[in-house]
N, C-alpha and C positions, 0 to 999 in steps of 0.2 A: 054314798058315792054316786048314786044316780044322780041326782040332784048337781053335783057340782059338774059332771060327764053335760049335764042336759046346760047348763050355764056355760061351758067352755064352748059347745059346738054353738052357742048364739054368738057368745064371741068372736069364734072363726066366722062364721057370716057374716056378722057387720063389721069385720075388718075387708070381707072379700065384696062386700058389697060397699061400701066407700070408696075403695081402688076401681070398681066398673063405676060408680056415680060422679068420681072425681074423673076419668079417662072419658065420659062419656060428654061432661061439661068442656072438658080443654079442647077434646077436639072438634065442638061447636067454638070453641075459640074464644073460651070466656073462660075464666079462673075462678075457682072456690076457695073461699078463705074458711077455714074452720072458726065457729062459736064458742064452742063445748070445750074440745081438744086442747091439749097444751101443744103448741109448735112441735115440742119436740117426738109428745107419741102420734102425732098428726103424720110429720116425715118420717117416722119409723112404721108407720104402717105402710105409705104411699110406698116408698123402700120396698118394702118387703114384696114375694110372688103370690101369687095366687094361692089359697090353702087347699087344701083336700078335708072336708069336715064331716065327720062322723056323727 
């Protein structure tokens, strides 16, 4: 369970780091299109608040 514990809080990061990387490009006034991301977990993270990650 360590193992999946150490896997989910990377997760919570780079969902919380996406949301500061995508806020930090719009408000230079330019838009990010995701590569990787499917639309829809792209806008469900943007969505989503800040995490609290352990």
């Amino acid at each position: 369970t360590d193992l999946i514990n150490v896997f989910e809080s990377l997760q919570c990061g780079s969902r919380n780091h996406l949301r500061s990387f995508v806020f930090g490009i719009e408000n230079a006034g330019n838009t990010y299109i995701p590569q990787f991301l499917s639309p829809e977990d792209y806008d469900a993270i943007i969505a989503g608040s800040h995490e609290q990650c352990n």
